[in-house]
C-alpha positions as semicolon CSV with decimal commas, in nm:
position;residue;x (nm);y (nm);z (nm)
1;X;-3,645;-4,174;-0,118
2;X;-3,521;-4,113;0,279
3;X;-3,268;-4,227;0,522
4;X;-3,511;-4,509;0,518
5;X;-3,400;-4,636;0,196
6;X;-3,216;-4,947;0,221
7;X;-2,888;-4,915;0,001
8;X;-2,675;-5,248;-0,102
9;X;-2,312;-5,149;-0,188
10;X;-2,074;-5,434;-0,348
11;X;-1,713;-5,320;-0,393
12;X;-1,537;-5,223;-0,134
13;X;-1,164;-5,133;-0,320
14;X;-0,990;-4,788;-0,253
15;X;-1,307;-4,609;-0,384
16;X;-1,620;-4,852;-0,303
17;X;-1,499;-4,848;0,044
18;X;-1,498;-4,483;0,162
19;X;-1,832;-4,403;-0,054
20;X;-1,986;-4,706;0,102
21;X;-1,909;-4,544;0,473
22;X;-2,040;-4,223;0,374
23;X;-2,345;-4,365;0,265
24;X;-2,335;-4,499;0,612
25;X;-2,273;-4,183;0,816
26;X;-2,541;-4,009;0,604
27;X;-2,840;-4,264;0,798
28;X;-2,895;-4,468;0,537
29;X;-2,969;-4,879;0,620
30;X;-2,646;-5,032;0,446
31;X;-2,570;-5,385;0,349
32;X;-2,241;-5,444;0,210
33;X;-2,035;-5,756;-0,002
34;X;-1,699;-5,790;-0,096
35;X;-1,491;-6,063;-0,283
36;X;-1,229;-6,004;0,059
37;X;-1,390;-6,004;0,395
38;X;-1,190;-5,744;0,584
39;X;-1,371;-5,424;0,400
40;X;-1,699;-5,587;0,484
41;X;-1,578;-5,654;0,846
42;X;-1,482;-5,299;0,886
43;X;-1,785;-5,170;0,768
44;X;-1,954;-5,403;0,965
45;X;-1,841;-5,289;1,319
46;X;-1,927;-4,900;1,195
47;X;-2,320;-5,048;1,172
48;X;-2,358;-5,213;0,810
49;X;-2,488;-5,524;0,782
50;X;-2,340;-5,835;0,538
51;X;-2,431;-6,036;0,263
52;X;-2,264;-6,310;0,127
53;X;-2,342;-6,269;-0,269
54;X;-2,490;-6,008;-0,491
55;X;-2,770;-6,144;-0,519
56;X;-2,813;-6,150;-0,163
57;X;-2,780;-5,770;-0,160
58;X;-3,039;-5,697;-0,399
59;X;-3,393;-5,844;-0,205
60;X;-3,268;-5,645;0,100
61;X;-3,207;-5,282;-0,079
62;X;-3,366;-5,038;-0,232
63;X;-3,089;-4,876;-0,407
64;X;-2,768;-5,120;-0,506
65;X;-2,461;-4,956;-0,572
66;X;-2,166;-5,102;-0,695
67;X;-1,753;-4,996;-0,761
68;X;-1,550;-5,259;-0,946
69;X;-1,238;-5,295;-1,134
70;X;-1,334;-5,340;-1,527
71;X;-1,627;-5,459;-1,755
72;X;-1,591;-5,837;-1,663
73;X;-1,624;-5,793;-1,298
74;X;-1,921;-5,540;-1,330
75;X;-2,098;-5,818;-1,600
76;X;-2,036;-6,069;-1,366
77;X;-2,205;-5,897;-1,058
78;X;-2,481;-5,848;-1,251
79;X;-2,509;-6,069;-1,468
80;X;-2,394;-6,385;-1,408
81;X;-2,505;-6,683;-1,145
82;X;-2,583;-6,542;-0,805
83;X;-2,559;-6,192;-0,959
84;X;-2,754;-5,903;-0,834
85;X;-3,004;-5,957;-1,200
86;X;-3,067;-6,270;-1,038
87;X;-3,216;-6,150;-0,715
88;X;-3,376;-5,848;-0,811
89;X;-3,728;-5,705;-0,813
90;X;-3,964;-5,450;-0,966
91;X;-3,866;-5,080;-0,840
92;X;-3,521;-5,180;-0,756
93;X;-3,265;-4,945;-0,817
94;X;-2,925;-5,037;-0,936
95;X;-2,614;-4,810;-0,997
96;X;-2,265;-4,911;-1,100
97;X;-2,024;-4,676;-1,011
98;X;-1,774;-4,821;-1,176
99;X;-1,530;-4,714;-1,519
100;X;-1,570;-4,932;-1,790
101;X;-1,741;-4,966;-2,136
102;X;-2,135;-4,830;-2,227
103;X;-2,192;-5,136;-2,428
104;X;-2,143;-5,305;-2,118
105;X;-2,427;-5,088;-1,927
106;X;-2,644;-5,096;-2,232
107;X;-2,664;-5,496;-2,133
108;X;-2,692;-5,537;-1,786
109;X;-2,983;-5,200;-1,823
110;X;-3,173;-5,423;-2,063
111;X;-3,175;-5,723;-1,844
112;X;-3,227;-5,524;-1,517
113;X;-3,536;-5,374;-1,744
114;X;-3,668;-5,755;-1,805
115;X;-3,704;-5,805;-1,433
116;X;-3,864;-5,420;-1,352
117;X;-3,569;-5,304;-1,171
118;X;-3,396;-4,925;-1,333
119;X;-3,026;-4,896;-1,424
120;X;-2,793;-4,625;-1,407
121;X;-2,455;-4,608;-1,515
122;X;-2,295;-4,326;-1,269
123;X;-1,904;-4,346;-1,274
124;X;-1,727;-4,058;-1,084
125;X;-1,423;-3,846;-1,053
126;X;-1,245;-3,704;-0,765
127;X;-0,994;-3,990;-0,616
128;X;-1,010;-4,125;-0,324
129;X;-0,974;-3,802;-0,172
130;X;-1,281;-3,697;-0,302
131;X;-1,471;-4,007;-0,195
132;X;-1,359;-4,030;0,169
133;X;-1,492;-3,636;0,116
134;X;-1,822;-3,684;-0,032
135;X;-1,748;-3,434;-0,246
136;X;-1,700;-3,617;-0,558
137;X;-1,814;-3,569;-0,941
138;X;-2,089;-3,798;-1,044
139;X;-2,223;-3,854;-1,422
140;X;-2,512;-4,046;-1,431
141;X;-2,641;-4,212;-1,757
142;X;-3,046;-4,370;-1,745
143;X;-3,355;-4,267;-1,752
144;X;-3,417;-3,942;-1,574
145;X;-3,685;-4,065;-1,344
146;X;-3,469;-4,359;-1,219
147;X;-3,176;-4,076;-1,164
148;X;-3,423;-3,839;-0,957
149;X;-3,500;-4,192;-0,741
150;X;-3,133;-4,257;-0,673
151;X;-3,012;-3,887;-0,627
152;X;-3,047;-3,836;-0,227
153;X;-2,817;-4,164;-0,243
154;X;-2,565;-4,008;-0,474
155;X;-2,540;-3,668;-0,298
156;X;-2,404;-3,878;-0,002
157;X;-2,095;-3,920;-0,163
158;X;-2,073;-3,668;-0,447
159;X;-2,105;-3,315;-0,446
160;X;-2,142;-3,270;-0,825
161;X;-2,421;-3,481;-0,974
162;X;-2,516;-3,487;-1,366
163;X;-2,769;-3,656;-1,570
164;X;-2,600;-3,692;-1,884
165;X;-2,816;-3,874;-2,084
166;X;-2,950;-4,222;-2,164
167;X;-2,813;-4,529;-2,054
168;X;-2,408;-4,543;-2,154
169;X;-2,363;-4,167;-2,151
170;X;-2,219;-4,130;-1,860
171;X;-1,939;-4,371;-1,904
172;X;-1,847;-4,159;-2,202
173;X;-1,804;-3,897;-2,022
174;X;-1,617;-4,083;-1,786
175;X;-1,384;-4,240;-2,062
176;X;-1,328;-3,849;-2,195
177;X;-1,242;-3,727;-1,877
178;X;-0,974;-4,023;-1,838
179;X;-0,852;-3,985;-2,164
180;X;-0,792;-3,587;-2,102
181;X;-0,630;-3,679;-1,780
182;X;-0,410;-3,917;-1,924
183;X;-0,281;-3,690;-2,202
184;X;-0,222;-3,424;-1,967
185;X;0,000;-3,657;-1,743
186;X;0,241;-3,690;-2,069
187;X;0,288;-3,318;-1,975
188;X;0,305;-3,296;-1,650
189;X;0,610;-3,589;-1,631
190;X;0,772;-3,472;-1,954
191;X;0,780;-3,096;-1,813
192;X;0,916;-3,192;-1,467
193;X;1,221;-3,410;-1,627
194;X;1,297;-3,150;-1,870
195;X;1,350;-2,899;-1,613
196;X;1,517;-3,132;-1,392
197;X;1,792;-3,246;-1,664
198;X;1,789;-2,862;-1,760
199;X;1,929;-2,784;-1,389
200;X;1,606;-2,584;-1,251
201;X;1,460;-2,684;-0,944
202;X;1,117;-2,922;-0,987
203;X;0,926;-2,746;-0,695
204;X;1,021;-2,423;-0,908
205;X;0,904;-2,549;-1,216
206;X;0,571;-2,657;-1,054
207;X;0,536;-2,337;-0,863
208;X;0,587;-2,124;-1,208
209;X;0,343;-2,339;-1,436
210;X;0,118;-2,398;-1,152
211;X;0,054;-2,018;-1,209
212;X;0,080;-2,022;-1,563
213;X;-0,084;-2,106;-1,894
214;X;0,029;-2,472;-1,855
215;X;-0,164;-2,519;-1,483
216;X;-0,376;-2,808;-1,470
217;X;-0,576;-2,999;-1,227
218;X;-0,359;-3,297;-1,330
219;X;-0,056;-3,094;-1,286
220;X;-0,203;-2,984;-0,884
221;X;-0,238;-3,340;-0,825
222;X;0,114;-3,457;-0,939
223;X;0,238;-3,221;-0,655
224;X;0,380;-3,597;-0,480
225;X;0,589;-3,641;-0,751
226;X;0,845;-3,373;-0,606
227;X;0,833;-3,583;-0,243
228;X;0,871;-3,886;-0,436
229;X;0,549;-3,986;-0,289
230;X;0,370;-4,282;-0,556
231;X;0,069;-4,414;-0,343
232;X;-0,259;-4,463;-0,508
233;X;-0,471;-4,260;-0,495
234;X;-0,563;-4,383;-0,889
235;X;-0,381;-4,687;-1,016
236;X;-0,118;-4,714;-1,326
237;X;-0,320;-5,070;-1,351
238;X;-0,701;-4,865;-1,384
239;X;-0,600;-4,562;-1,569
240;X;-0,445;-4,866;-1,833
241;X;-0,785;-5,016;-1,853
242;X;-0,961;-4,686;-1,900
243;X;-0,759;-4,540;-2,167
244;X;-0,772;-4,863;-2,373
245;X;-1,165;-4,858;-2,355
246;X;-1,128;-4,509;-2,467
247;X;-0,920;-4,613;-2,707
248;X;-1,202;-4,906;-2,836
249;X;-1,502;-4,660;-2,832
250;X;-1,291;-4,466;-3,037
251;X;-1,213;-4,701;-3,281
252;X;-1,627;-4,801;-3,283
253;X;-1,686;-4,468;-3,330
254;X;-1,448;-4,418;-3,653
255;X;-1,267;-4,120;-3,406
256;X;-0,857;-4,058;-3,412
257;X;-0,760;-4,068;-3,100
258;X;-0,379;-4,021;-3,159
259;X;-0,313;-3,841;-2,808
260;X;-0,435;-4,092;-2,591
261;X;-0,308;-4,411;-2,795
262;X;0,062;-4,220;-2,732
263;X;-0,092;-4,189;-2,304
264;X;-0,190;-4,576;-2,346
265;X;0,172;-4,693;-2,475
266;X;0,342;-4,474;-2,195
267;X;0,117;-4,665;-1,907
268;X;0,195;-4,995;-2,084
269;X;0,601;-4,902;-2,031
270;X;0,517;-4,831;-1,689
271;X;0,350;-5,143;-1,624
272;X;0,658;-5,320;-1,773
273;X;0,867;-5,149;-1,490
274;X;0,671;-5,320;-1,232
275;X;0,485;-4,962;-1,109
276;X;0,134;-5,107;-1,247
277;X;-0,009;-5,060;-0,851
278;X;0,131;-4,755;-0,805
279;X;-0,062;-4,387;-0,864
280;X;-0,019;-4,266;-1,233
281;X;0,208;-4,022;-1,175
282;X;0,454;-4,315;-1,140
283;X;0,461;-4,261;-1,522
284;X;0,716;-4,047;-1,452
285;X;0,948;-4,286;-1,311
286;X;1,051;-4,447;-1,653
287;X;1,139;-4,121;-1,847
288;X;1,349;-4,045;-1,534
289;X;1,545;-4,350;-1,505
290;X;1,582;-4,307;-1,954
291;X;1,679;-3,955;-1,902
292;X;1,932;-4,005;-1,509
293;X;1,758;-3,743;-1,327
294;X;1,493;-3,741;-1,111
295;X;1,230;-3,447;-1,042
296;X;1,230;-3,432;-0,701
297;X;1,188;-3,154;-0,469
298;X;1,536;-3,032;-0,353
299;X;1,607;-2,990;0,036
300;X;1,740;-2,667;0,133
């Protein structure tokens, strides 16, 4: 494939949106839907053109790509009426980006399969820092070939790309890397409080660890935290939804997975305290208000 391949992107949230434009600034032909019209709009004016369904997209691409919330939305795209299933071809590509389940995958690659067109499951990692960067991680589960067909479309927006293994492999990956993620954010926010009820400064605690044994990536990216800065970035809502399908595989798989079912129950509290929208380090906000201190950065 070349800049001449035609690539369909539906899902233009916090993620879709910035991958979609790099796919655009890389010279590829891009056609774009969204449930909301203002992404698509955007997108339009920087040279994309629109569709008004999936499977709209699918007859004018070569590669589809799509980045949605959860398993039902992804299904639906696909699968159901005026889904991009319904409108595909033989040699069609189609890639969901998205984080959910490999059952789900396994489905829509078996009836993308019936028609001729190849499936890969590719979610990725890096925030939306990494995808208005291109320089995200991508794990790709499928058939090799179809992978080798769809890489000079994934090395627009990712910098790290892996064939895992066959169809649903790389949304266990996905799920493990969430899962780690989350469990280190119980940490990270317990750490941070601990010193902060303890009397030491937060941005002195972060400094220390941050050079320690205890450094993480999660713990670099909690660094708003100390401004008090809560912006996604990724979710409360999304890490929720990952976790617990982490949590299911788990239980499929006969696998105790008592770390992240403890990461799961401290999302759920925040949710209850109305920070579901907010980025996941807004997990911290709950254990501060239980324990009166906050672990903010102190001004000179």
């Amino acid at each position: 494939m070349s800049n001449t391949t035609r690539v369909g992107f539906i899902g233009l949230g916090l993620m879709g949106k910035p991958m979609a434009r790099n796919v655009l600034k890389a010279g590829f032909p891009l056609v774009v839907h969204n449930r909301s019209r203002g992404a698509v709009d955007e997108l339009v004016g920087e040279g994309a053109a629109a569709a008004d369904s999936p499977a709209e997209v699918a007859p004018r691409s070569d590669v589809v790509l799509t980045c949605l919330p959860g398993p039902a939305d992804v299904e639906k795209v696909y699968l159901g009426p005026n889904g991009i299933v319904s409108g595909s071809r033989a040699g069609l590509v189609l890639v969901d980006l998205s984080t959910i389940d490999p059952d789900t995958h396994r489905r829509i690659a078996e009836a993308a399969q019936a028609v001729g067109a190849g499936y890969l499951d590719a979610p990725v990692s890096g925030g939306t820092v990494g995808a208005r960067e291109a320089t995200l991680t991508i794990m790709v589960g499928g058939e090799a070939e179809v992978f080798e067909r769809a890489r000079p479309v994934l090395a627009a927006m990712g910098q790290r790309l892996y064939h895992v293994g066959p169809t649903g492999a790389g949304a266990v990956v996905k799920l493990i890397n969430n899962l780690m993620v989350a469990i280190n954010t119980i940490g990270v926010c317990e750490g941070l409080v601990l010193g902060a009820k303890a009397g030491v400064a937060p941005e002195v605690v972060f400094e220390i660890v941050s050079n320690s044994s205890g450094s993480s990536r999660t713990l670099g990216n909690a660094s708003g935290i100390l401004r008090g800065d809560f912006e996604p970035g990724f979710m409360v809502d999304l890490m929720h939804k990952d976790v617990n399908l982490a949590l299911d595989l788990g239980r499929k798989l006969k696998v105790r997975l008592l770390g992240v079912a403890l990461a799961a129950q401290m999302l759920l509290e925040t949710q209850a305290a109305g920070l579901g929208r907010q980025n996941t380090t807004a997990q911290i906000i709950p254990l501060e208000r239980s324990a009166g201190t906050e672990a903010r950065a102190r001004k000179p």
